[in-house]
N, C-alpha and C positions, 0 to 999 in steps of 0.2 A: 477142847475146841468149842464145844455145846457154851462153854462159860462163854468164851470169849465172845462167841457170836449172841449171846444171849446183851453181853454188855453192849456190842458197839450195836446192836438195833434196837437195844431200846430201854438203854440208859445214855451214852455216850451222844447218841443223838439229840438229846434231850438237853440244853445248856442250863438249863436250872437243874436238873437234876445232875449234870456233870460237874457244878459249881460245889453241889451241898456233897458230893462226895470226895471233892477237895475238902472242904471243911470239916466232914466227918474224919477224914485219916486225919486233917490237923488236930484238933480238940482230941482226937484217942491218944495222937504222939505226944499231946500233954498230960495226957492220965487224967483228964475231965470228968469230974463226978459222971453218971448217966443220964441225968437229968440238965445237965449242962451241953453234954453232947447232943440229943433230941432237940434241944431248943437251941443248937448252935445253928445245925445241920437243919432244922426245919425253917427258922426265921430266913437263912440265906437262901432257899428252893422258893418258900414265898417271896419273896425279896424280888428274886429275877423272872418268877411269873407277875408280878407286880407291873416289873420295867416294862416288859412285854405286851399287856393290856395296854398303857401308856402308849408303847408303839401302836399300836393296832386301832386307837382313837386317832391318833394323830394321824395315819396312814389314810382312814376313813375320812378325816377332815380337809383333806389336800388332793384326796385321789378324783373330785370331779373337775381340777384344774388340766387334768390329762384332756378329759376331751374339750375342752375351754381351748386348749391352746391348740392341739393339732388342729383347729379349726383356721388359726394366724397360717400353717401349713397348704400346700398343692404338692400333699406327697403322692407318687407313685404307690400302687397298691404293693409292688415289690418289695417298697422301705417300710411297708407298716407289719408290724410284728406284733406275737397275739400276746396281748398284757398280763392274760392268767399261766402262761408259758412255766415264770418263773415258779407258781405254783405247784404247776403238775411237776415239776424238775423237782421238787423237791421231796415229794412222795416216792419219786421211783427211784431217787438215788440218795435216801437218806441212811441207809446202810452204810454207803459210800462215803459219805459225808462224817460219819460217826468214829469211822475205824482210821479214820485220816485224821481227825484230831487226836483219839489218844496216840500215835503212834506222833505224832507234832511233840504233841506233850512230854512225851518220855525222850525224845530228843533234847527238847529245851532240857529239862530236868539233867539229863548226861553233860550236855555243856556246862551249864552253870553249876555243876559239880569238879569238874577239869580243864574250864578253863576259866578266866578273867571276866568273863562276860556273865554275871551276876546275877538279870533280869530273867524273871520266871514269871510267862502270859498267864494273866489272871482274870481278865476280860472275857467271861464266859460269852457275852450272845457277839460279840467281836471276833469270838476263835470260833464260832459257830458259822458266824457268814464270810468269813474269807476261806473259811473251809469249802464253803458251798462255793465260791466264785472260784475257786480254783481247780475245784473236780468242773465244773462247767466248761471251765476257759479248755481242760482236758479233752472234755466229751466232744465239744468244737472242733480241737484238732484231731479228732477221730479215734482218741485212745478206748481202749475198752482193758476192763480185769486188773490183772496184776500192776500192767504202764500204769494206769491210769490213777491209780493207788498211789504208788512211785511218785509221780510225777507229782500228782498234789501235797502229798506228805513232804517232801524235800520243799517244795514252794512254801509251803505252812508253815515248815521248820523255819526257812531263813528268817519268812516275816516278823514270827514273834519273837525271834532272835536278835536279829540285827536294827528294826526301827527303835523296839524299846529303849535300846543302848544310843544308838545316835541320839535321841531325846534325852537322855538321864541327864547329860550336861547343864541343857536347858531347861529341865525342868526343875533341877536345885539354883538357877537362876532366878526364877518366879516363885520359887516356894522358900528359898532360903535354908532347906534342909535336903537328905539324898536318904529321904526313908522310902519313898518309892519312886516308878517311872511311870509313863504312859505309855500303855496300851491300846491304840485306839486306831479308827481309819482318818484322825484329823491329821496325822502326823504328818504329812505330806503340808500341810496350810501351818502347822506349830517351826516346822523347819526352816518355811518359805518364810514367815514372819520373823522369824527370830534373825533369818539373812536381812531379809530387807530394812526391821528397823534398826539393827545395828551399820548398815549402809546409807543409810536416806534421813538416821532418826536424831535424836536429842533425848537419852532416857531420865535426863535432868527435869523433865517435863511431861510428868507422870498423866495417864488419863485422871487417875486415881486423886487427882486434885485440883479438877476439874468442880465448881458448885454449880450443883443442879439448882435452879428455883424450883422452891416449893411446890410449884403449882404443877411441876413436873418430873416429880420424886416417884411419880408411880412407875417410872420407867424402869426405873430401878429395878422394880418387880419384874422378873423375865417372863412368869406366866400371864400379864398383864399388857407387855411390854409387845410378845409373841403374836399374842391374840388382838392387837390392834393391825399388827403387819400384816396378820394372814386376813382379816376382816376387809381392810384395804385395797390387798391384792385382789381378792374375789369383786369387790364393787369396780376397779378400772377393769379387769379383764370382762365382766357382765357386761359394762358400759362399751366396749371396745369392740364386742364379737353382735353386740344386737340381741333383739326380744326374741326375734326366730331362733336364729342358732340357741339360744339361754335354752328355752323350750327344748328343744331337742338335745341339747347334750345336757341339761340337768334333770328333763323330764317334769310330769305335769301339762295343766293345762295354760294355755296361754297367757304369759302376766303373771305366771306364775313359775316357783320352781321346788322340787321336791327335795325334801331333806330327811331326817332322820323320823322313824314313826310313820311315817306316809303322809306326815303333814305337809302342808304347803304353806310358800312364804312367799313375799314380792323378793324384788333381790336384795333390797337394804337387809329384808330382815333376815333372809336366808344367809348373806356373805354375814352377820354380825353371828351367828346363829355357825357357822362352820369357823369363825374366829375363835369363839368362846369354847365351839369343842375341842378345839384345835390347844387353846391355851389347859382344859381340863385333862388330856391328855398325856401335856407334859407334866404336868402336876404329879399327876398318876406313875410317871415316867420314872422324877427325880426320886418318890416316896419309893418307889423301888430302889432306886440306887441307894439311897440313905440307908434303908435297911438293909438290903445286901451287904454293901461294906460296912455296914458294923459288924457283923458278925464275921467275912471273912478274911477280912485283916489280924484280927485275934488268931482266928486257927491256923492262917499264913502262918504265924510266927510257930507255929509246932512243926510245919514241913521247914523253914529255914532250919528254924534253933537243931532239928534232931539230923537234918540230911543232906542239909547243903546250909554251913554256915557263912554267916557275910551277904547274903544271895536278898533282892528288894524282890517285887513284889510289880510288876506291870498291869497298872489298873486302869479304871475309865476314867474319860473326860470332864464328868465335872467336879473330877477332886481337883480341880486349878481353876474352877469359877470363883471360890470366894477370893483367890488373893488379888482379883482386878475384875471388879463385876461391872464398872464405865467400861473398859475394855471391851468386855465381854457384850458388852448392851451396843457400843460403837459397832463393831465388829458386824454383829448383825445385822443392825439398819442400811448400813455401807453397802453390804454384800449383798443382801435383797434386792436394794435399792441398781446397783451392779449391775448384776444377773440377768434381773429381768428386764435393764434397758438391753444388756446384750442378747438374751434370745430375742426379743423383737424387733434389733434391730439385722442380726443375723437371718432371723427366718424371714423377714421385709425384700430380702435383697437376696434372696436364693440362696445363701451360705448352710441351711441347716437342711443335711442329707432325712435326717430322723426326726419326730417330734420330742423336743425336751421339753420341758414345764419345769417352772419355776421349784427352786429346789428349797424350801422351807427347812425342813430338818436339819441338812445338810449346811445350810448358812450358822443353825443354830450351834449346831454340837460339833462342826466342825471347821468352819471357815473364821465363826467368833472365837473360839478358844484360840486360834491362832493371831488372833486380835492383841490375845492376852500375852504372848510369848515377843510379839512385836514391838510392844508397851514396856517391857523388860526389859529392850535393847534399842530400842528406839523412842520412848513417849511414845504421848499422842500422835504426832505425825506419823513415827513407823508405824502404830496401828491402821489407823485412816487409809494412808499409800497400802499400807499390807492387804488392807481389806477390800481396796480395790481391785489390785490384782488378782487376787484368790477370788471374787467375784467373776471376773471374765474368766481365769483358769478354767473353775468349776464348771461354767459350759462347754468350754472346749472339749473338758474331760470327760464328760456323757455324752457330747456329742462320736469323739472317737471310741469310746467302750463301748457302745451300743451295736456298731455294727462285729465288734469281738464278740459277741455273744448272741448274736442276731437270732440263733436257732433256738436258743435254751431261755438263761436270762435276763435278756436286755430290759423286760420291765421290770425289776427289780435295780438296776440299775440308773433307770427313767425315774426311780420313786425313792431313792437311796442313793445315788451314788455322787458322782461330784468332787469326789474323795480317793482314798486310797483304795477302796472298791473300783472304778476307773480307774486308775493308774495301773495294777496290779494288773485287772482284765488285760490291758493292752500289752504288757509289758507280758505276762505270763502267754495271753497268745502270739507274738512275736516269737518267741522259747516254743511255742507246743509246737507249733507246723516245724519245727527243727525235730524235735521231740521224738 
């Protein structure tokens, strides 16, 4: 029992290090020289502290738009919830969090050994935070102990069970092969696109053949591409709230606003300046993902080959950017573009109970890949159409998750969600108060 509680507090909680001990038992069930193993097992634990940092610039780059925007807000002190919440929930119940995924895991693993459903979650910081939003959605409906275990473990199980597999279809659609699925929180916006551009679309009329002018191939670039949107967004929303409020929710002295270092900038150069971190972040991001699956798609195939034969492999999102990266680039700008006329014109007109802010991340890695799946069954236009909708969705859907989480972590939600993290919140607390 010492073992086991030694593993889920603090290894299991750990998604990089729960990744590279996937990868460690794959490369051993291949009989992996030892020096093969070390540098299987340690490129993939760098790999996803990698992704991580990448998160946590980007997070930094986006998170003064929070009080930018509750400023467009006359929220009631009762609707404002404390931002660092999701934090502290995450120190006190990371235990909790830890022993609900491998017990996920070993479920998935028994399925895809007995029955037809193949898909084995691989998505280490993905099985990390629907883990977390589901002991949450829990703690909400007042679970405590053994429930509350229960309750998130079966939730966990289904997800990485039954999304992967609804996706597999469509993602040997897009990819043209069924060596793996997606495991990801886009999957809600991959399904929505893949409906809508097969209904609305023409896939005879590829994005993908679409020419850019020269003059405008850097767009291409997503880290280039990223960092002009978020640079943008900060210059109207500066322009939009005033030099008072700027001061005060960015801090500094007047005419002025603080940024990284303690330096200070006017606003052009501060919004260029949280653009450019914002695009080094994903950079930062992807170089983890790159590394990461290289290495743990190799040792995958030791857990298929030796324990469960036939069985793919449910990984992240942007192993489906290269097959349609106009997609992927549409996608985004659409859904930014979306978003944020719908939170201002929502919060304009008293429809937004909570503060939402613009959801960057979330257009990017998740509302765009669904760009990409739309495009597959519909062209261009099922993208486009797709990516509109999934733009108003995506508010609606931190608008309702937020108050499911209202106690624990609705900012985490506010700064992440939009996705299958909302959907699930709602849907799981609907289920808990039964619970």
């Amino acid at each position: 029992m010492s073992v086991i509680n030694y593993l889920t507090s603090n290894i299991f909680k750990q998604p990089s290090l729960f990744l590279g001990v996937v990868a460690l038992i794959g490369l051993l069930l291949q009989r992996k020289s030892f020096g093969e193993v070390i540098k299987g097992t340690f490129k993939t634990i760098i790999g996803v502290i990698i992704l991580f940092k990448g998160v946590n610039i980007i997070g930094d780059a986006v998170s003064p738009l929070s009080g930018a925007f509750s400023t467009l807000y006359d929220l009631p002190a009762s609707n404002q919830f404390d931002p660092q919440g999701w934090l502290n929930f995450l120190g006190e119940y990371g235990s909790t969090i830890g022993l609900v995924i491998v017990l996920a895991f070993i479920i998935n693993l028994l399925v895809a050994r007995i029955t037809p459903i193949k898909n084995i979650f691989l998505t280490g910081h993905i099985f990390f935070w629907m883990s977390y939003i589901f002991v949450a959605v829990g703690v909400e409906a007042g679970l405590t102990g053994t429930a509350l275990t229960i309750f998130a473990t079966l939730f966990l199980a289904l997800y990485i069970i039954v999304v992967p597999a609804l996706l597999r279809p469509f993602v040997k659609k897009v990819t043209g092969s069924d060596d793996f699925t997606i495991g990801h929180s886009a999957s809600i916006f991959c399904l929505l696109g893949a409906g809508i551009g097969k209904l609305v679309g023409n896939k005879e009329k590829s994005t993908e053949d679409l020419k850019i002018p020269k003059a405008f191939e850097f767009f291409r670039d997503t880290t280039i591409a990223t960092s002009l949107i978020v640079f943008a967004t900060y210059i109207v929303v500066g322009l939009i709230i005033g030099p008072d409020a700027r001061v005060e929710i960015f801090g500094g002295a007047i005419g002025t606003l603080n940024t990284i270092g303690g330096m200070q900038y006017d606003l052009f150069t501060f919004s260029l300046m949280a653009g450019l971190t914002f695009g080094a972040g994903l950079t930062i991001l992807l170089t983890g993902v790159r590394l990461m699956l290289g290495e743990i798609i190799p040792a995958f195939k030791g857990i298929s080959d030796k324990l469960i034969p036939n069985s793919i492999p449910a990984l992240d999102i942007p192993m489906v950017f290269p097959f349609a990266p106009n997609a992927l680039l549409i996608g985004f700008i659409v859904s930014m573009v979306t978003s944020i006329l719908t939170i201002v014109i929502m919060a304009s007109t008293g429809l937004l109970a909570y503060a939402v802010i613009p959801l960057t991340v979330a257009c990017f890695f998740d509302v765009a890949p669904g760009a990409i799946f739309a495009n597959a069954t519909g062209g261009r236009r099922g993208a486009v159409i797709a990516s509109i909708v999934s733009g108003v969705l995506m508010v609606l859907l931190v608008a309702v998750s937020i108050p499911a989480l209202f106690n624990t972590v609705a900012g985490f939600n506010q700064l992440f969600g939009g996705n299958d993290f909302s959907l699930w919140s709602a849907i799981g607390s609907l289920i808990g108060k039964i619970f």
